[in-house]
N, C-alpha and C positions, 0 to 999 in steps of 0.2 A: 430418545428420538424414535419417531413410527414415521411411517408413509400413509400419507390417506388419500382418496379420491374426492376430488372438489369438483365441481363444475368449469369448463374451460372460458376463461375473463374472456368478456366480450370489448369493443370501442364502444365509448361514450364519447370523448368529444373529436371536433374535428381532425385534433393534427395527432389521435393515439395512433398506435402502431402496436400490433398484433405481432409476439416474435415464439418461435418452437426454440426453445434454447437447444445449445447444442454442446458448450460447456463453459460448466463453473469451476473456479478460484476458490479455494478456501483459504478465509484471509485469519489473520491474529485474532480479529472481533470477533469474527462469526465462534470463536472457539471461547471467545470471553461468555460470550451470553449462551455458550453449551454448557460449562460446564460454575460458570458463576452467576450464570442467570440474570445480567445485567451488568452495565459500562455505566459508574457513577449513577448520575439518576435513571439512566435510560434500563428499563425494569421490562424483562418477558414476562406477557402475561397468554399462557396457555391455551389454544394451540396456535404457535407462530412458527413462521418459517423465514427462516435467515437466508444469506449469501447474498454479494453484492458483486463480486469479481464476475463478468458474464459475456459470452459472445452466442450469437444464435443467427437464424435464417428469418426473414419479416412474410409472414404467411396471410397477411390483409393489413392493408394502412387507409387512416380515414381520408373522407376527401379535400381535408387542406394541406395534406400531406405531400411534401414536395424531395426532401431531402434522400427517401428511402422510397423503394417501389416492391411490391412480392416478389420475392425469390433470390434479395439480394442478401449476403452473408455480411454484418454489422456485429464488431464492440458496442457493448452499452454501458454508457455512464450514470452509473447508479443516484447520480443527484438530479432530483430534481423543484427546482428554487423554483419560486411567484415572480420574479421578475419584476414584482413591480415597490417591494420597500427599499428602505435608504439604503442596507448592504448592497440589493443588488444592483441598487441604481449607481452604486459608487462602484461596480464592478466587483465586489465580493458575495459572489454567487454561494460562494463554498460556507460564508455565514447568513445564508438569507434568514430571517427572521420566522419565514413560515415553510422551512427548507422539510421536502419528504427524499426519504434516502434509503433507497432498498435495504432490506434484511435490518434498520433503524426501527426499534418500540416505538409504537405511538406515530410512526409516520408512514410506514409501507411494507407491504410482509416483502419477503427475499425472495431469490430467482433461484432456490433450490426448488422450483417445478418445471411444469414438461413444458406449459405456456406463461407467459407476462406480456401485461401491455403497457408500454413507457411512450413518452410523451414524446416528436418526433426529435425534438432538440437534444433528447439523450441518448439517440441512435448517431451512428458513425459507421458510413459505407467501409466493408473492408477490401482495398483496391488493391491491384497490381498482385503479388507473390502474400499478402499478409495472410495467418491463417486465425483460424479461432481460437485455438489459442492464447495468439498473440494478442489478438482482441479482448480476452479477457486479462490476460498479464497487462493490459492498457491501464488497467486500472492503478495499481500499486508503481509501475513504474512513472504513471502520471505523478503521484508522490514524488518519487523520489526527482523527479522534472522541477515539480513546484518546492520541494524543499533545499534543492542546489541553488535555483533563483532566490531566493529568500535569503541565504548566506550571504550574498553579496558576489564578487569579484574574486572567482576562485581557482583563475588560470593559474597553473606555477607554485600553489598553497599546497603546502602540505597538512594531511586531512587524519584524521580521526574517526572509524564508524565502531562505533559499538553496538554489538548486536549486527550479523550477518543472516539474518531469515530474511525472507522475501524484501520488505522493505527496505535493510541494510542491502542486501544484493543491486537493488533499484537505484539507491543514492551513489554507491560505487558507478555503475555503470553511467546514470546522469552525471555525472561528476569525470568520468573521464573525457564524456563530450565537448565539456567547457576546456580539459587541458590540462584540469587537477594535476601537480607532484605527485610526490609520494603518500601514496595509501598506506594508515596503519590500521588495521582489524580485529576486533576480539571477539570471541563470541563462546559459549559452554560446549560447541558438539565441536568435534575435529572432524567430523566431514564436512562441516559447513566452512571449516576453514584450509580445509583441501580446495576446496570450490574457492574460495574468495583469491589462493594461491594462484591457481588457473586464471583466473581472472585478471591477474598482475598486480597483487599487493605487495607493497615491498615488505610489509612483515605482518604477522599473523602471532596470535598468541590466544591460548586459553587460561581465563584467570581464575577457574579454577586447578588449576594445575602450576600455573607461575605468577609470578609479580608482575604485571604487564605492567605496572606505571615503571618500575625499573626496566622492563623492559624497552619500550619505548626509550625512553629518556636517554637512554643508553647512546639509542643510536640519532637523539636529537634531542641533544642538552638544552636548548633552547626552547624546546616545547614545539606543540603543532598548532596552528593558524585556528583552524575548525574543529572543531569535534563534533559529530553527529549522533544523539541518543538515539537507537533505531530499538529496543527492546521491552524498555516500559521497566527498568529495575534501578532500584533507589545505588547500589554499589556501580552500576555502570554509570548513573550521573557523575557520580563520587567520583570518579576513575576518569570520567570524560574532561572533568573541572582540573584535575590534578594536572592533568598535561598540557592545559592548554596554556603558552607564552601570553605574556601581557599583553591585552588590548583584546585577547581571543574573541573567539564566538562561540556559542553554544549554541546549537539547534537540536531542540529535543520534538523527537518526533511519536516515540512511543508512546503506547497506550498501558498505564499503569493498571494494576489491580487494590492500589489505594486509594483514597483520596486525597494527600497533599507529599507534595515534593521536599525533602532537607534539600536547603545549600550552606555550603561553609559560608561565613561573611569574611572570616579572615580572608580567603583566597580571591572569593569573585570581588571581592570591594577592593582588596589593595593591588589585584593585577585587572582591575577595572573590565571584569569581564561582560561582552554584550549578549542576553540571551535571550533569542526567539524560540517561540511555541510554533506550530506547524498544526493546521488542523485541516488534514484531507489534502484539496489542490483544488485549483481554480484556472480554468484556461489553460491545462497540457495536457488533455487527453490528444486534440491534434497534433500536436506537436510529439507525445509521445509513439503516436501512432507511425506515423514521417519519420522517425528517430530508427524506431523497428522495418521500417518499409524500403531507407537507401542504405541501410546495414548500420547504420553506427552505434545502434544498440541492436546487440544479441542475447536474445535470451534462453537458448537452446540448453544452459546449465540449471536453467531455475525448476522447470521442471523436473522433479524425481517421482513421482506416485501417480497412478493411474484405478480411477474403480469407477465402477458403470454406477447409474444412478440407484440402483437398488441396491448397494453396498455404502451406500455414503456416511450411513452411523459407521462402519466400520471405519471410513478416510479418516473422521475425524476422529475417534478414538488415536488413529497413528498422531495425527497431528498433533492432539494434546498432549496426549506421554510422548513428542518430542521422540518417537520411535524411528529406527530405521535409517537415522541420516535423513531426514524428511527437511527437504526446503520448500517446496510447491508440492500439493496432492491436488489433481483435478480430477473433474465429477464428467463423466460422460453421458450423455444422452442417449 
């Protein structure tokens, strides 16, 4: 990773928007394509600049721009779909056909620079007490928004997250808005499940260190309703399947470093298990913005790591090696 000096992106069409970032997210991806150079086909080709997680200040907007005006502080949602093929006409923007997606090969470099200009439908004013931050933590908790919806009816369920990094943190939190029971947690760092503890897990476990499916089971013979894959690892599917009582659900959310998934067929076929994929979110960036804004989601534990933009190979070396109890590192401007 280097810094280089580019030229500052100008507006091309009417409804861009000129933003000075002010900070960035470092999400799981962006640390995929550091350090393995590529998410399945999606392949770095030399010199590209990643991040997607982003909140900033709009320093000129064009003149059909209605949404955002210069000088207001905006979350930005790093997607941005054509609007006009069969996904997004059926409302699945998050799979548009000719979808470009910040810090995404082959579709738009990332918001790891000083300036970006996004289209005005991916700007989002940030109103009342919200800060940038929050704005950029919009992003992943938008996830975890659009993956509790996707589960189904999960008032009173008792849940399952595997994997407590940012996105497992996100799906806890959306998940206790709807009413979720009891939360079970695992994850490899113990301060990540010091944090999930704080948060109000009724049990937390590290599996490398114990049996979490005896763990769990332990305390619900019966099994749990949901299980959440939040990590991208072949033993936390394994782990997620084991526990889950008949009829279950699987929502696998993580981003592997293989290319295909084992499932038991004894398990998922004789306890008829149902299981959704999760790709990104679609439609809760507002709502997870509103969630942050009347208090019902806090996310004042997700950040841990702070480095000014001219340290950011450093942020992400922490992030990679998993150093320091690292749940969130943001990039300062």
């Amino acid at each position: 990773m280097e810094m280089k000096d580019i030229p500052e992106p100008v507006l091309i069409k009417p409804n861009d928007v000129k933003i000075k970032m002010s900070v960035v997210g470092i999400c799981g991806s962006d640390i995929h394509y550091y350090t393995e150079g590529q998410i399945g086909s999606q392949k770095v080709q030399y010199p590209f600049a990643i991040g997607h997680e982003g909140a900033g200040v709009v320093v000129e907007a064009g003149r059909a721009v209605k949404r955002v005006r210069p000088g207001d502080q905006i979350a930005i949602d790093p997607a941005m779909p054509c609007w006009e093929c069969d996904q997004c006409l059926a409302g699945r923007q998050h799979t548009c056909r000719k979808l470009r997606f910040l810090g995404c090969p082959g579709q738009a470099e990332g918001c790891l620079m000083e300036y970006i200009v996004m289209p005005e439908e991916s700007c989002y004013p940030l109103t009342g007490k919200l800060t940038p931050d929050q704005g950029s933590i919009s992003e992943p908790i938008a996830i975890g928004v659009y993956a509790v919806k996707k589960a189904g009816d999960i008032k009173g369920h008792k849940i399952g997250i595997f994997g407590f990094g940012p996105i497992g943190m996100s799906v806890m939190l959306a998940s206790k808005v709807q009413g979720v029971g009891d939360i079970y947690i695992t994850d490899i760092i113990n301060e990540r499940l010091a944090k999930a503890g704080k948060e109000g897990a009724a049990m937390t476990g590290n599996p490398a260190d114990e049996n979490i499916i005896e763990k769990i089971m332990r305390k619900e013979p019966s099994g749990l309703d949901i299980a959440f894959e939040c990590c991208g690892k072949q033993e936390a599917l394994d782990q997620a399947i084991e526990i889950l009582k008949p009829g279950g659900k699987l929502t696998v959310i993580g981003i592997p470093e293989f290319d295909r998934w084992s499932l038991s067929v004894e398990t998922t076929r004789r306890r008829e298990i149902s299981l959704q994929f999760i790709r990104r979110q679609v439609d809760c960036v507002e709502p997870a913005l509103e969630m942050m804004k009347n208090g019902s989601i806090n996310v004042d534990n997700m950040v841990t790591h702070r480095f000014p933009f001219q340290r950011t190979k450093e942020a992400f070396d922490l992030v990679a090696n998993y150093k320091d109890g690292v749940m969130k590192a943001m990039i300062d401007f």
